[in-house]
Structures are given as C-alpha cells and as structure tokens.
C-alpha positions in Angstrom: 128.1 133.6 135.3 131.4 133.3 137.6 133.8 130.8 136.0 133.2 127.0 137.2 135.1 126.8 141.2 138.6 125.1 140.5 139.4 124.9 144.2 138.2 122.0 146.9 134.9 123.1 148.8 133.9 122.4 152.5 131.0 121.3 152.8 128.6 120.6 156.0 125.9 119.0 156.1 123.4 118.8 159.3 121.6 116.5 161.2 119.1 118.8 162.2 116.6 117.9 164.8 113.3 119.3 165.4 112.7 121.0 168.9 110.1 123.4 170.3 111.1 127.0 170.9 109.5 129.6 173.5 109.4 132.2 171.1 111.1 133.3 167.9 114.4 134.2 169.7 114.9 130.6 170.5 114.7 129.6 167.2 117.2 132.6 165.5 119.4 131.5 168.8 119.6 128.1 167.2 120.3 129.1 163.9 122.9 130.8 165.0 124.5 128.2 167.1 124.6 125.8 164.2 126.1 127.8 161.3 128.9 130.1 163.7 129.7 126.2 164.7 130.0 124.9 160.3 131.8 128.1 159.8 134.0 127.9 162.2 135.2 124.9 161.3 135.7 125.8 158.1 132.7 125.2 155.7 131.6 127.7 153.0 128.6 125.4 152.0 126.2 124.4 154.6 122.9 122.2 153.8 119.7 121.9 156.0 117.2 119.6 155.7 113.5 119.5 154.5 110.9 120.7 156.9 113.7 121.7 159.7 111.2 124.8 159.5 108.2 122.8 160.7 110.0 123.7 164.5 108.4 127.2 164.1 105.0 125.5 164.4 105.8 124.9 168.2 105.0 129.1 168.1 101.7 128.5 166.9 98.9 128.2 169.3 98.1 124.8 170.8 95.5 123.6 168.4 97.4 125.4 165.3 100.3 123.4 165.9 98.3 120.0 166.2 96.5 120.6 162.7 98.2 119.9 159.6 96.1 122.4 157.9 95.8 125.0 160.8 99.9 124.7 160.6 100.1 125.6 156.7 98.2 128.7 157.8 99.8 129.6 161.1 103.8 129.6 159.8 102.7 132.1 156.7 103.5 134.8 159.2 106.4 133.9 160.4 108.4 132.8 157.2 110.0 136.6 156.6 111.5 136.7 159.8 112.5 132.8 159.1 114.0 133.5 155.9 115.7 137.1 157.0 117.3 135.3 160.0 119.5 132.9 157.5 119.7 135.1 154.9 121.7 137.6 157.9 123.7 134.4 159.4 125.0 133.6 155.5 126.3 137.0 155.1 127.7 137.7 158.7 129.6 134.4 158.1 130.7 134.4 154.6 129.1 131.2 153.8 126.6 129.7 151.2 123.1 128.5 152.5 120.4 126.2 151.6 117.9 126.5 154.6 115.7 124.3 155.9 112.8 124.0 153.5 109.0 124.9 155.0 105.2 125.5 153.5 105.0 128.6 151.4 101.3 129.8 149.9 101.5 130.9 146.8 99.4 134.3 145.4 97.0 131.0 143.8 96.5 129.9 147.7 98.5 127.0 146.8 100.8 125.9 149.5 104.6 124.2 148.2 107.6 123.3 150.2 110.4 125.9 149.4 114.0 125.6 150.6 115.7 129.3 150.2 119.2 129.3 149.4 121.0 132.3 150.8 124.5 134.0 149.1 127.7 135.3 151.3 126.6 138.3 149.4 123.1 138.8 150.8 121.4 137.3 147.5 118.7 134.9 147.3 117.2 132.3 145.5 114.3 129.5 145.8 113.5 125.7 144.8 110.4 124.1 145.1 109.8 120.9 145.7 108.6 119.0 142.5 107.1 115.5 143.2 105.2 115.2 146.3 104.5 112.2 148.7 101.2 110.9 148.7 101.6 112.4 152.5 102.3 116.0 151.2 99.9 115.1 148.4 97.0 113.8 150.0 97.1 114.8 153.7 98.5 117.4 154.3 97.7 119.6 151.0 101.1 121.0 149.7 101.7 121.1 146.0 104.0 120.5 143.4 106.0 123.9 142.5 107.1 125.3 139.6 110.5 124.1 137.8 114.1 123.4 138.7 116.8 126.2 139.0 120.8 126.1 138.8 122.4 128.3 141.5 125.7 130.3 140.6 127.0 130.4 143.9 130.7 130.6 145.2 130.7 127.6 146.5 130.0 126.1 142.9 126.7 125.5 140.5 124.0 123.8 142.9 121.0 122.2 142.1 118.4 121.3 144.8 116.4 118.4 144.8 114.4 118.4 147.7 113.7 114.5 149.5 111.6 112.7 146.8 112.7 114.2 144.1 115.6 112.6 144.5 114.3 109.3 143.7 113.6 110.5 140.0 116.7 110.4 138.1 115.4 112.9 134.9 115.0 115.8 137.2 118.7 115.0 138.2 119.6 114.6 134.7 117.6 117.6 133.7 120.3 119.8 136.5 123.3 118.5 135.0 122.6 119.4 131.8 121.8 122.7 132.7 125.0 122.8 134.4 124.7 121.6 137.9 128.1 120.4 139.4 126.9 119.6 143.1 123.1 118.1 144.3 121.7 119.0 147.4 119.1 116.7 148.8 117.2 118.0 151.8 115.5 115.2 153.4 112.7 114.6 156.0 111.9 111.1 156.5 109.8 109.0 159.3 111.1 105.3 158.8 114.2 103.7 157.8 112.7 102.5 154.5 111.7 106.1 153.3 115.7 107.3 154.4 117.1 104.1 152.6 115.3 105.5 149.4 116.4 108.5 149.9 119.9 108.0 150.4 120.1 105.2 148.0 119.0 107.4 145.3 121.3 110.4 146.2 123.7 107.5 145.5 122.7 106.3 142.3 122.4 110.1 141.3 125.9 110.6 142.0 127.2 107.9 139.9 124.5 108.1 137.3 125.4 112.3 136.7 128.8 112.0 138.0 128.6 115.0 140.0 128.6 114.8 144.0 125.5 114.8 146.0 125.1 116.1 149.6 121.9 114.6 152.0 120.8 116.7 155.1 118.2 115.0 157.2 115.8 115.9 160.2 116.5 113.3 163.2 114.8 112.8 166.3 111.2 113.1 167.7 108.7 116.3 167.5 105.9 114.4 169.1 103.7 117.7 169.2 104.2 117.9 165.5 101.4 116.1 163.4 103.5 116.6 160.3 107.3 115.7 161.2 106.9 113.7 164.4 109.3 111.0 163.7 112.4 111.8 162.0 115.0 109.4 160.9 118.1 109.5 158.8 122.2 110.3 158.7 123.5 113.4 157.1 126.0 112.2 153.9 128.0 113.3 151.0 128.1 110.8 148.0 130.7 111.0 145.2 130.9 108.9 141.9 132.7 105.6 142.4 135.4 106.3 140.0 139.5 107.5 140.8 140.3 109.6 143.4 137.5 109.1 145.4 136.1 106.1 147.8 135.5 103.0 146.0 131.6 102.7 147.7 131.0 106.5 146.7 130.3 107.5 150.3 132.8 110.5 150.9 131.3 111.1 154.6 128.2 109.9 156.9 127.1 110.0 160.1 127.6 106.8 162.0 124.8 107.3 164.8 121.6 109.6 165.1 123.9 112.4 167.0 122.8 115.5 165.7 124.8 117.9 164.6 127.5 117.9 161.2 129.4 116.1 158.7 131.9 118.1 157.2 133.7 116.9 154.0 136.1 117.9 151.6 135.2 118.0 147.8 137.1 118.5 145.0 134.6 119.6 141.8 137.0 120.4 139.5 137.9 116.3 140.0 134.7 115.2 139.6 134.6 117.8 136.6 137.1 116.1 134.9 135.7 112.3 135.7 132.8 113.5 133.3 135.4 113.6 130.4 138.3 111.3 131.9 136.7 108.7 134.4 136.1 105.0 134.2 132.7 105.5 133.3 131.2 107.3 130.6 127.3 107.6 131.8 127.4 111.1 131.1 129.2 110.9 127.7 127.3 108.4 126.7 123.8 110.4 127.3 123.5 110.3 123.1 124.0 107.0 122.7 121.3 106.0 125.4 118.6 108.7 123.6 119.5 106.9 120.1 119.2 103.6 121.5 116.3 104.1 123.1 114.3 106.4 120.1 113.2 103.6 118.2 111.3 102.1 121.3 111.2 98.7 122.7 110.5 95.6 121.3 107.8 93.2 122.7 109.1 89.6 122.2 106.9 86.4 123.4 108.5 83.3 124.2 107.0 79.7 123.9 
C-alpha cells in the first residue's frame, strides 16, 4: 500500500448528461471530450455519475432501448468496449477514474450496477452498488452486489458509494475504518427530493466520517430512455465543517443545471489531521458511541 497522499488533490466532478449517440464512436468521442477537458485543467481525480452508461442503450435497437429488461440484455455486449475506452483515456491522461456506473450480469444471471474505477497506470478495479431502490429493486431487476472495496490509488484511498448507498451511514462508516480518506458518490436521480437526499447525506457523511465526499450526477432529459429519462441534480464536493475549510461544508457546487465540471481543491492530509485535531471528535469517539450503545435502550412510559 503507497503511503497515505500528503499533497492537495484536484478533483472534478461532472455533471454528465445523458444523450443518444449514432454509434459507438460518438460515445468514445464524448468520453474523450470530457476528461482531455478535467485534465487539462488540472484534475488527477475525475468522478462520473451513476448510470451515465445507460446513453449506450440509444445503440440498442428501437424496442431494446424502450424495455427496461430488453436494455439489461442489450448493453452486456457493449460494456468491454465501454470499460476499455475509459480505462485507455485514464492512462493516456495520467489521471484517476471512477466511470460512469451501468448494468453488469453476473456468471449467476444476476444483473448489478458496477461503476469501474480506472488507475493512470492502466489498473482496474470495481464497486457494486449495495442497497437498491425499490426502482432498481422491483422494476427494473438489478441486484444488490457483493461488498465494499478501498481503492489505493494516487489520488488517495477512495471508497465508492454509489447514489443510495449513500443515505446509509454504516457502509460509510464501514470505509473509513477500513481506511477510506475520500467518498465518491455517483448519483442518478429523477426529482429534486431523491437529489436532496442524496446530497444531504453526502453531507452528513462528510461530517459524520470526517473525510471529504465528492457527488457526480446525471442532468438533463433522455426521453427515449425508460430507465434514466429525467435526470436532476448539481455535481458537489462536501468537506467536514471544522477549521480550514467552509463553515456550511460545501467546498464547491454547481449553481445551475449546466453540464459540465466542478473542479476543487482538497487538502486530505488536512482533513487527516481533523480526525485527531478538529473541533469534533465523531470519529474518535466511535468507542464511546459502541459502549454507550451495547447495553441497549431503555423503554420508559410516562403518565
């Protein structure tokens, strides 16, 4: 394991909208565009949302891409050359990758959403999403996956918690401990309730773990799309709300539905040291809650 990053890190996060392409050139001309634009500008960690992958669909034929089930099928072709294409644009720029996360069947059949996160170096590595919407869930039939991972990567140690698994705090808890220092949330959402949770609980992640947390949406409309026709949210990077960084915890966020990035500047070995030297001592104080809490809770009725 490479020694914990002691230098800032730039960080993009995208704003990613869904569009239809002609053919698969369209789509690695796109990817292109958008990470030569991140790495020129600096960033050595970029973030892409949930489902930005569900644009290959618009390949599929006509009543493929208008079935949710037909789609699961109809992208399992396509997902090496969707996975080689980012894996080639992290290495020809240098830069550290999570891509935008798409259906993945299993050997069992089982379908799961998997975001790949791609190395400078050419290396690899998955997380599946682990709690699904009663959409996913019910709908459209694609499962829970298998475990939580911490990525070494020179941009620091990532976890990935992939849109509602955000909203529950022990699998953010669960990457810290294993030695997580920066959350990325990939996020697809259809209404400004399901973004608010979202981005709320990125929030209360970052100052519950005291680690920063970085939220990548799909935005706009993919009206042929059965499964990510409405998209709605602001790309962000959240920090704790302790010294040295922005009293509200917001370090950066989009201020319209423009797509495109939000770059920001973060400082881990900071945030490292808030863990042992902040204001708050939520993480320290991860003993004391487990005693507290061992004996159970007392029922108590009044009157």
């Amino acid at each position: 394991m490479r020694p914990a990053r002691e230098r800032p890190v730039t960080v993009a996060t995208a704003q990613y909208p869904i569009e239809a392409f002609d053919d698969i050139a369209g789509f690695r001309a796109k990817a292109a565009r958008w990470v030569q634009d991140a790495a020129g500008r600096g960033a050595e960690l970029l973030v892409f949302p949930e489902y930005g992958a569900m644009e290959l669909a618009s390949l599929l034929p006509e009543a493929e891409r208008g079935d949710l089930a037909a789609q699961l099928h109809g992208l399992q072709p396509l997902r090496e050359a969707f996975v080689d294409s980012w894996r080639a644009l992290a290495v020809d720029h240098g830069v550290t990758l999570l891509a935008p996360s798409l259906p993945w069947r299993l050997d069992d059949g089982r379908f799961v959403n998997r975001a790949w996160l791609c190395g400078p170096d050419g290396g690899l590595g998955h997380q599946d999403k682990q709690v699904m919407t009663r959409f996913e869930n019910d709908d459209w039939g694609v499962a829970a996956g298998d475990g939580l991972r911490v990525f070494d990567t020179p941009a620091g140690r990532l976890g990935v918690l992939i849109c509602y698994d955000s909203e529950f705090p022990l699998l953010a808890r669960a990457l810290v401990e294993a030695g997580a220092e920066l959350l990325l949330v990939p996020s697809c959402t259809d209404t400004q309730a399901g973004y608010q949770r979202v981005r709320l609980s990125a929030q209360a992640r970052a100052i519950e773990q005291q680690v920063a947390v970085v939220q990548s949406p799909t935005v706009g409309e993919a009206l042929w799309s059965p499964a990510v026709d409405i998209n709605i949210g602001f790309a962000g990077v959240y920090t704790p709300c302790d010294h040295g960084f922005p009293p509200d915890g917001v370090l950066t966020i989009a201020g319209d539905a423009t797509p495109g990035w939000q770059l920001a500047r973060l400082d881990l070995a900071r945030i490292r040291s808030l863990r042992e030297h902040g204001q708050v001592n939520n993480h320290a104080d991860w003993t004391l809650q487990a005693t507290r809490l061992a004996p159970g809770i007392e029922a108590v009725a009044l009157g």
